[in-house]
Every structure is written in C-alpha cells, then in structure tokens.
VOGU-3710 file (C-alpha; in Angstrom, 3 decimals, decimal comma):
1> xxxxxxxxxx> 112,770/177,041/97,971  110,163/175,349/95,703  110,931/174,594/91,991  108,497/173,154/89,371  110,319/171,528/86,792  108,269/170,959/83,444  108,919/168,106/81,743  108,476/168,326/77,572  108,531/166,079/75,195  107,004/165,910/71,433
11> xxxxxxxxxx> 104,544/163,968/71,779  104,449/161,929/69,073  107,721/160,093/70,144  106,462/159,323/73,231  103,002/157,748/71,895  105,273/155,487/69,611  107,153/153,848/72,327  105,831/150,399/73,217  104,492/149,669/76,091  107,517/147,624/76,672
21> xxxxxxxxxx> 109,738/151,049/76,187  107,146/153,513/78,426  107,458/150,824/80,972  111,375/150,434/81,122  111,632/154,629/80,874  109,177/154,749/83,987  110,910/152,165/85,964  113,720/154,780/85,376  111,953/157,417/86,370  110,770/156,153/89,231
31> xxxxxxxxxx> 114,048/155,375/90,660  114,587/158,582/90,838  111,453/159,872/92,141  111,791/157,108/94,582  115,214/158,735/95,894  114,111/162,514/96,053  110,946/161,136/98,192  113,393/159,131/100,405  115,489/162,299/100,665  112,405/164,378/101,037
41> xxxxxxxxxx> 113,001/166,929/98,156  109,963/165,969/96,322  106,128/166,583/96,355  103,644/166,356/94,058  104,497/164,769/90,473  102,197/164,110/87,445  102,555/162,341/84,177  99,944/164,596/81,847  97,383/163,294/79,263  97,750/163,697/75,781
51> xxxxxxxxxx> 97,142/167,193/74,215  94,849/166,082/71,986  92,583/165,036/75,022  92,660/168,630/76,815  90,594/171,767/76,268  91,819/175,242/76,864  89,705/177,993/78,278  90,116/181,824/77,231  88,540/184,753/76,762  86,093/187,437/78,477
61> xxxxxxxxxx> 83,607/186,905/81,607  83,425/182,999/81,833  85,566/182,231/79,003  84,856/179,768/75,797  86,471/176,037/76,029  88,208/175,367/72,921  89,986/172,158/71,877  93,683/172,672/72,091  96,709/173,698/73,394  97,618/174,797/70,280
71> xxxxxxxxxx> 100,855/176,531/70,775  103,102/175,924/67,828  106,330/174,069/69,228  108,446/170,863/68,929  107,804/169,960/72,404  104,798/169,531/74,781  104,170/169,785/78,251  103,544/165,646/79,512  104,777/166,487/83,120  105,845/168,372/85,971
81> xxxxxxxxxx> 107,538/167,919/89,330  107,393/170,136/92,547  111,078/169,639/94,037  112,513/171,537/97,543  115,750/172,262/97,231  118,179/175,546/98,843  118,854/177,120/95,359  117,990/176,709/91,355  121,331/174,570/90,679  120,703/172,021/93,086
91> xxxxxxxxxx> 116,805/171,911/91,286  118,878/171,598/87,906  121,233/169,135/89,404  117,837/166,923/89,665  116,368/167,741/86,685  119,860/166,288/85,426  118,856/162,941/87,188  115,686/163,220/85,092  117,026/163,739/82,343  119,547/160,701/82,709
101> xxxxxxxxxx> 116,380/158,833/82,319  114,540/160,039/79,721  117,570/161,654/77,958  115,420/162,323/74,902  112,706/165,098/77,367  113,674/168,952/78,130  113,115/169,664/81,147  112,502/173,415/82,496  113,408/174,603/86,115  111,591/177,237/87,276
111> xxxxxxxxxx> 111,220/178,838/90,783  107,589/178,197/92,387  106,688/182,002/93,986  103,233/180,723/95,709  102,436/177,334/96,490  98,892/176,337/97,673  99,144/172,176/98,535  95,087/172,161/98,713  93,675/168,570/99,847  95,429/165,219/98,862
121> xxxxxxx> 93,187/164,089/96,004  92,813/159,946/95,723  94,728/158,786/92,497  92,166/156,547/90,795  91,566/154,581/87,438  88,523/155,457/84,837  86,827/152,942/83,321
//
C-alpha cells in the first residue's frame, strides 16, 4: 500500500536556520531516505518552496490565481514523501525515522488511494 506522508513545519523556523543547520538536518534526512531507497520502500520525495513563492488557483470555469496558501495554521506544508509499505503503522514507524531527524516537523501519514507515477521529470537548477 502507498502512503504520502506530509511533512510540516512553520516556516519561519526553518528560514532561520543557517545554512550550516539546513545542511546538517538534510544530511539527516538523507540518511534516511538513503535507507528506505536501499530497502525499496520509497519513491518520489520533494522538499517544497516557500509559501510565499506559490500561487493558489480557485474558483469557477478556469479559475483566478491568487497569491497564497493562506490557510491560517502554525505549520506549513515544505514536503512530502511517497513510501510502500504493508499497512499505516509500518508508514508511521518511518515517519518516526523522519521525525528523529527533524524532531522539530509534524509529519502526517496518510493512505495514497490512486497513484499516477507520470514521466520521470529531470531535477534541474534555475538561474
């Protein structure tokens, strides 16, 4: 079974971190994200852009693009992970390695009902 599990975070504790501290949390990270791909329980994985950078579209026939999110809560969205594991606790169980990293992020576990992997897009760098 597929599970996404969100990774939130305010944002504003995150963006104070150093570069020194972001770097040290990743390496973290990444140790675990290094085992689940090793064990093969994990696909696709993104750290998101800031909030303050996105747009949200709503509203009838083609929709208006606002600035935003602008839900009102402590903590934002900055992630996600697509895991594969038998049931929900062994997803938690992994979000609890996560978490072990970054013990400061909430991390939600939630079962994926349709999953459409698309085409591999190319990871690259804006100038």
């Amino acid at each position: 079974m597929l599970y996404a599990i969100l990774a939130y975070h305010a944002e504003g504790v995150v963006e104070s971190w150093t570069e020194e501290e972001d770097a040290a949390l990743m390496t973290d990270l990444l140790e675990v994200n290094d085992r689940l791909v090793r064990e093969k329980r994990l696909g696709p994985a993104a750290r998101l852009g800031a909030t303050e950078s996105a747009v949200t579209l709503r509203g009838k026939g083609l929709g208006l693009v606002t600035d935003g999110p602008f839900a009102e809560t402590k903590e934002q969205l900055l992630g996600f992970y697509v895991v594969d594991y038998p049931t929900i606790d062994a997803a938690v169980a992994a979000a609890r390695e996560l978490r072990s990293a970054n013990p400061t992020a909430v991390y939600e576990i939630r079962p994926i009902t349709l999953y459409l992997p698309g085409t591999p897009i190319a990871a690259r760098e804006e100038n």
